[in-house]
C-alpha positions as CSV (number, residue, x, y, z in Angstrom):
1,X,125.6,108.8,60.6
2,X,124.7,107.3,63.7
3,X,123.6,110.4,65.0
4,X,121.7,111.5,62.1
5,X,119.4,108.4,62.0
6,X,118.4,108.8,65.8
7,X,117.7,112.4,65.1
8,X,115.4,111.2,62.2
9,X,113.5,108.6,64.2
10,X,113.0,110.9,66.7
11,X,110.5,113.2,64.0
12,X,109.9,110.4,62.6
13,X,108.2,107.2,65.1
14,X,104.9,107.9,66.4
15,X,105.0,108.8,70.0
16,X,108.5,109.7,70.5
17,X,107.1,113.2,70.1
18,X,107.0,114.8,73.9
19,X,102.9,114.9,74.4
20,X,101.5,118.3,73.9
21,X,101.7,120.8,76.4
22,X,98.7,122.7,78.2
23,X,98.6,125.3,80.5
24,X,96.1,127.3,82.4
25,X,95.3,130.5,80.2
26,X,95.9,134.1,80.8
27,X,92.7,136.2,80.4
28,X,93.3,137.2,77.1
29,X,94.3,133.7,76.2
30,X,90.7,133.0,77.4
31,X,89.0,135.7,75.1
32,X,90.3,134.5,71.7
33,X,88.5,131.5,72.7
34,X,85.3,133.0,72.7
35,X,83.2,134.5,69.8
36,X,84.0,138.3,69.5
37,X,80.6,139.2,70.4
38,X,81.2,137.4,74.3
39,X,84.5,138.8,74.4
40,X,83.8,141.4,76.9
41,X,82.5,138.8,79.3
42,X,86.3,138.1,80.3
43,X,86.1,141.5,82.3
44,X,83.5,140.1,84.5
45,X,84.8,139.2,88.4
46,X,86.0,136.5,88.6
47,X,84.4,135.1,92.1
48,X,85.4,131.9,94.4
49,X,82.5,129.3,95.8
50,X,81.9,129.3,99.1
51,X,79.2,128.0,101.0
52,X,78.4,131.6,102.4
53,X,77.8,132.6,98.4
54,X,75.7,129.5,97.9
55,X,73.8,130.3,100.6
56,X,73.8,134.3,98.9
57,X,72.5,132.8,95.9
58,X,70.2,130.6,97.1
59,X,68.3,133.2,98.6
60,X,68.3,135.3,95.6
61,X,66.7,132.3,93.8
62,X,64.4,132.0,96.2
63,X,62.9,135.7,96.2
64,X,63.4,135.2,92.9
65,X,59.8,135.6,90.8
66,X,58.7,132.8,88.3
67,X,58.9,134.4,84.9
68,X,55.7,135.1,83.1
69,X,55.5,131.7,80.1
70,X,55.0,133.8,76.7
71,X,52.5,130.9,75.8
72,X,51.1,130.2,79.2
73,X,47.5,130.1,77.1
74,X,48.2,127.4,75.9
75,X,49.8,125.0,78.5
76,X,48.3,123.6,81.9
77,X,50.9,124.4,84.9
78,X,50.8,122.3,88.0
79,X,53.1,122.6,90.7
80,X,52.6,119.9,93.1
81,X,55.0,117.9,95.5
82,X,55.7,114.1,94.7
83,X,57.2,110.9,97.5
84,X,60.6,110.9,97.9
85,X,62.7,107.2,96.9
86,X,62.5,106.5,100.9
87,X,60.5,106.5,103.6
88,X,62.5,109.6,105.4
89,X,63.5,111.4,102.3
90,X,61.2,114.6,101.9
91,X,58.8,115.6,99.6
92,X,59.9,116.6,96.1
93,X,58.6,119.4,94.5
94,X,57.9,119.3,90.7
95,X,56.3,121.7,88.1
96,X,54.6,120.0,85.5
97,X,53.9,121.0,82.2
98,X,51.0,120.0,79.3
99,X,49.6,121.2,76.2
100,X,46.2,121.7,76.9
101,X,44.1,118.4,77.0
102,X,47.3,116.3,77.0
103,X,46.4,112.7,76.6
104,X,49.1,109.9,75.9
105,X,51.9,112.1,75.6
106,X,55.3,111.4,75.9
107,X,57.2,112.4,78.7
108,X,60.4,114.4,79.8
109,X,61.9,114.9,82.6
110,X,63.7,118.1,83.5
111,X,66.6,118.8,86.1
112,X,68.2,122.4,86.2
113,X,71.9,122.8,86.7
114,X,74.1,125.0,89.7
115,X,77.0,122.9,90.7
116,X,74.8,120.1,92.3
117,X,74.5,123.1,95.5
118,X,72.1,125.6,94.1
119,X,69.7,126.7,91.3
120,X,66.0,127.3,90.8
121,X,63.4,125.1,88.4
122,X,62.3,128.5,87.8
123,X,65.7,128.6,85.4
124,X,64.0,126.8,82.9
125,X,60.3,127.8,83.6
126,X,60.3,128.8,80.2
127,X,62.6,126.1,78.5
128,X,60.5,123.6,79.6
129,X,57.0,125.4,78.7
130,X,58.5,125.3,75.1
131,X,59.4,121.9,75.5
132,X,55.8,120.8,76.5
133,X,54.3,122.7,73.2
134,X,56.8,121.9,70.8
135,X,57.9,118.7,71.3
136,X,54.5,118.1,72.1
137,X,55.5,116.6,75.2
138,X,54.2,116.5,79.4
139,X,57.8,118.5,80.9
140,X,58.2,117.6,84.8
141,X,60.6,120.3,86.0
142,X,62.3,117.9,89.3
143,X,62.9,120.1,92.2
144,X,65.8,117.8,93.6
145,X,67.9,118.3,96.8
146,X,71.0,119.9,96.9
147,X,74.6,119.6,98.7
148,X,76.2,119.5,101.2
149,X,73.3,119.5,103.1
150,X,72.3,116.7,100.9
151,X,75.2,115.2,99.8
152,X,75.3,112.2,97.0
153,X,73.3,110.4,96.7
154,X,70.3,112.6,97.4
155,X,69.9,113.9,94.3
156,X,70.0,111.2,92.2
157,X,67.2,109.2,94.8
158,X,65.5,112.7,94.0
159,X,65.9,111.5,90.3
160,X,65.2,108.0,90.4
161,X,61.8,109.0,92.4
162,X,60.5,111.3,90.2
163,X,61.3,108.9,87.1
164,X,59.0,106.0,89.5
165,X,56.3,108.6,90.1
166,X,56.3,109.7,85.9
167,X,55.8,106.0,85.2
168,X,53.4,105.3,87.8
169,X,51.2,108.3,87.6
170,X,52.0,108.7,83.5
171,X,48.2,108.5,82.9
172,X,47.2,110.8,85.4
173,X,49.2,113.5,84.0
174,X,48.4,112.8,80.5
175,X,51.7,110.8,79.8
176,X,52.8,107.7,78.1
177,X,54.7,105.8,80.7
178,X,56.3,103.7,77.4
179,X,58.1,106.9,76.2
180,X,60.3,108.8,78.7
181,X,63.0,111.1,78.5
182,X,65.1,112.7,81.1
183,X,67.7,115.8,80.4
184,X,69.2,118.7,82.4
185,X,71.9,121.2,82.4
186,X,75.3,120.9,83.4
187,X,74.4,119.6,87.2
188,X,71.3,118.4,86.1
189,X,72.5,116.9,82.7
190,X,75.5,115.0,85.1
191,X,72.1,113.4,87.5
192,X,70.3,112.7,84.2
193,X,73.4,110.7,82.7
194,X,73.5,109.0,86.3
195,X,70.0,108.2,86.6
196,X,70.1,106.6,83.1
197,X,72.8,104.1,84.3
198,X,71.2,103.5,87.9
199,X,67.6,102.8,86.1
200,X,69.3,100.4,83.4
201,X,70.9,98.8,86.6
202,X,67.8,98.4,88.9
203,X,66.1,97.7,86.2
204,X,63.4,100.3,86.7
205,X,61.3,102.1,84.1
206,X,62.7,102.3,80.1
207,X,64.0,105.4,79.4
208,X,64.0,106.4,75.7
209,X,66.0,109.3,75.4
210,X,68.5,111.4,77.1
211,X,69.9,114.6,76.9
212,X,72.7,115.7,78.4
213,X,73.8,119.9,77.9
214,X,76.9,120.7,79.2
215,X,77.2,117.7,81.1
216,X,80.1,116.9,83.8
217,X,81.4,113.8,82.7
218,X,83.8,113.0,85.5
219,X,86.2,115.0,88.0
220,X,89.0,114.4,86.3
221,X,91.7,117.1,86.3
222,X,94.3,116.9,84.0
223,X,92.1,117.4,80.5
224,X,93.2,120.3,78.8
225,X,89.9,122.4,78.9
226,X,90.5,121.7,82.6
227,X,93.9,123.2,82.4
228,X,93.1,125.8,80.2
229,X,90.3,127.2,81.7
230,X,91.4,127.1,85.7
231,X,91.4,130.9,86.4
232,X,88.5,132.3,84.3
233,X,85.1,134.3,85.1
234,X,82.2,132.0,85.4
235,X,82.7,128.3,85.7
236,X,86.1,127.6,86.2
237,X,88.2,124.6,87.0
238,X,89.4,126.0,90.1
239,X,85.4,125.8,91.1
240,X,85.9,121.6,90.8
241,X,86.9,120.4,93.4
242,X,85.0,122.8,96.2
243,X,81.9,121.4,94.1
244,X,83.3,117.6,94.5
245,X,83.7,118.2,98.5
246,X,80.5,120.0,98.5
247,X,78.5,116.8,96.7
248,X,80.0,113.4,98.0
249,X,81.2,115.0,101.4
250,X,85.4,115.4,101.9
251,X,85.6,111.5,102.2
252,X,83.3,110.4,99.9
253,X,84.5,108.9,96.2
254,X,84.4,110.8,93.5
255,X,85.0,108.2,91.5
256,X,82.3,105.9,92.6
257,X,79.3,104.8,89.7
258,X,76.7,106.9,89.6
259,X,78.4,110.1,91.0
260,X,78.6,110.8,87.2
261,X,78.2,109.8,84.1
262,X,81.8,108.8,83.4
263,X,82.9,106.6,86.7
264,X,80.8,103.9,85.7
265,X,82.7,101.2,83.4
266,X,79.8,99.4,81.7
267,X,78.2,102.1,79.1
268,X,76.2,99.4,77.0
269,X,72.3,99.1,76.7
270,X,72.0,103.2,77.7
271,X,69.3,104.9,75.9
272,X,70.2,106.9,72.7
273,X,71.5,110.2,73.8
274,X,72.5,114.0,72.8
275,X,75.5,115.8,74.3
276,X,75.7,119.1,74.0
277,X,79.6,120.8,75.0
278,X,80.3,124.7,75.2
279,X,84.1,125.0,73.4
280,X,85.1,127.5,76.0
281,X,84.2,125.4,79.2
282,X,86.0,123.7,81.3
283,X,83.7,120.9,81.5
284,X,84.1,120.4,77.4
285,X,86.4,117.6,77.2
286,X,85.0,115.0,79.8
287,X,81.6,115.7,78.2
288,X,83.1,115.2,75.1
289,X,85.6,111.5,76.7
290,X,81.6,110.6,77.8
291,X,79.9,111.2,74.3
292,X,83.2,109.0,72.4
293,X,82.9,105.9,75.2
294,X,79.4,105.9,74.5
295,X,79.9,105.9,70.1
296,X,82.4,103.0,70.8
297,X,79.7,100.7,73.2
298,X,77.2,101.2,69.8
299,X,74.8,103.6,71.5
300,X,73.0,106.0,69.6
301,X,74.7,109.3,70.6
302,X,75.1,112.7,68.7
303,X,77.2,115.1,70.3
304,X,77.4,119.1,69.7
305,X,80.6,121.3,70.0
306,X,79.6,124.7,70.1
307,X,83.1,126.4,69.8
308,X,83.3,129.9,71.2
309,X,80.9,129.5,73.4
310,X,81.3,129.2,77.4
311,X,79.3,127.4,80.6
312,X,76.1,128.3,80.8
313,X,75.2,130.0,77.4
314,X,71.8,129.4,75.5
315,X,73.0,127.1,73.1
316,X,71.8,128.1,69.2
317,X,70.0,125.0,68.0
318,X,70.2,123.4,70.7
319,X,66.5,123.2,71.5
320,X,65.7,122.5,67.8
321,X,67.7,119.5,68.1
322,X,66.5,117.9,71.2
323,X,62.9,118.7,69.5
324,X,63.8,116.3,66.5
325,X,65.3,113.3,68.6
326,X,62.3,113.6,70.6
327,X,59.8,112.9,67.8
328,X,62.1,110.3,66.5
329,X,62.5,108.5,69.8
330,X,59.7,109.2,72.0
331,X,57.1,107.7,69.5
């Protein structure tokens, strides 16, 4: 009898269960987590970061052409080249972007992704033209530094200048330096989440919106898209912590505030934000750890699972949804 209560209480008392189990997924593991339709991206090679590819790649962005705008008609263009934060940090180059005759208009800031060591503003050349006309918006496409040349915190003094500049300059540009936004991609969306905290905490300009797609939350390694998706084509786990060297150096801190979005501990009194997750990333879940801690401090937050999708996809919607929190914040 003995026996047979013990063997009920073991199916029966929460968390005598053993915890579930993950583990790093074979390749066609991997493909039923896509939609059919990006099945066949599984085949692709699956390649290892080093810095002699980063430097392969950043030379292909760099004799890379800027993509014709479809509605370049109807947008002024400027490319131009802001301060830095201090007095021996470089010049920051920026591409802005404005309907035409742009007068008191909110203002976004943009920041393109590549692993915090590569990637080109001319990524999003288009995204952010679209941006500036639909959202009816000025778009300033930030330029920042990358790693390891220009290891943490270079960026995200990149960031925090540009954000200075926007406020400072708002009127010259055709901005509202009262309504601000600041986004990126994956990289980029992990420096926007930063810069959010680092402005509340210096107490620098109000920001009134962020939005964060495909965001690194944290380096943590043991959540189980991490697991899962170690050994896959694209962005893989594997990928993290070359990436981590790369950006805070071999003895920095990954975990110190303001590396990203997750290390900090105080998440109150951040702007309302959008968080974006790809269900086939390994990045998903500490996106998705960020998105719940910021629910339970009472910020405004929406987050979006697309399931079946993986790193770096065009999002369906996505745009459409950042569109409609901008004319509901940034007004």
């Amino acid at each position: 009898m003995k026996k047979y209560l013990l063997f009920l209480l073991y199916f029966l008392i929460p968390g005598v269960l053993p915890a579930q189990q993950y583990h790093s997924l074979a390749l066609p593991e991997a493909e039923k987590r896509l939609l059919p339709q990006f099945g066949p991206m599984i085949n692709n090679p699956i390649k290892d970061i080093t810095f002699e590819e980063v430097k392969k790649e950043r030379k292909a962005q760099a004799e890379m052409p800027w993509p014709e705008l479809k509605n370049k008609d109807s947008l002024d263009v400027v490319q131009s080249k802001i301060p830095g934060l201090n007095a021996k940090d470089p010049e920051i180059p920026v591409t802005i972007y404005k309907p035409k005759n742009a007068k008191n208009l909110p203002i976004f800031l943009w920041f393109h992704g590549g692993g915090f060591v590569y990637g080109t503003p001319k990524w999003d050349h288009q995204k952010c033209a679209d941006y500036a006309l639909r959202g009816n918006a000025v778009i300033i496409n930030v330029d920042y530094r990358f790693a390891p040349e220009n290891p943490f915190p270079a960026a995200l003094h990149d960031a925090y200048a540009s954000l200075l500049w926007a406020s400072k300059n708002a009127e010259k540009i055709g901005g509202n330096p009262k309504l601000i936004a600041v986004g990126g991609e994956s990289a980029g969306a992990g420096i926007s989440g930063s810069l959010a905290q680092y402005t509340r905490d210096l107490k620098g300009p109000k920001i009134s919106l962020e939005v964060l797609e495909i965001p690194p939350g944290d380096f943590g390694m043991d959540y189980p898209s991490v697991i899962e998706f170690k050994r896959v084509p694209g962005l893989k786990s594997d990928d993290f912590q070359v990436l981590k060297d790369f950006y805070i150096g071999k003895n920095g801190n990954s975990k110190e505030k303001y590396v990203l979005p997750g290390n900090i501990k105080d998440v109150s009194n951040l702007p309302p934000t959008v968080i974006f997750v790809a269900g086939a990333d390994p990045l998903r879940d500490s996106g998705i750890a960020y998105a719940d801690r910021l629910i339970k401090a009472g910020i405004f937050t929406e987050l979006h699972v697309f399931a079946g999708y993986a790193h770096g996809m065009p999002l369906p919607e996505s745009m459409e949804t950042t569109i409609r929190l901008m004319k509901q914040f940034l007004k």
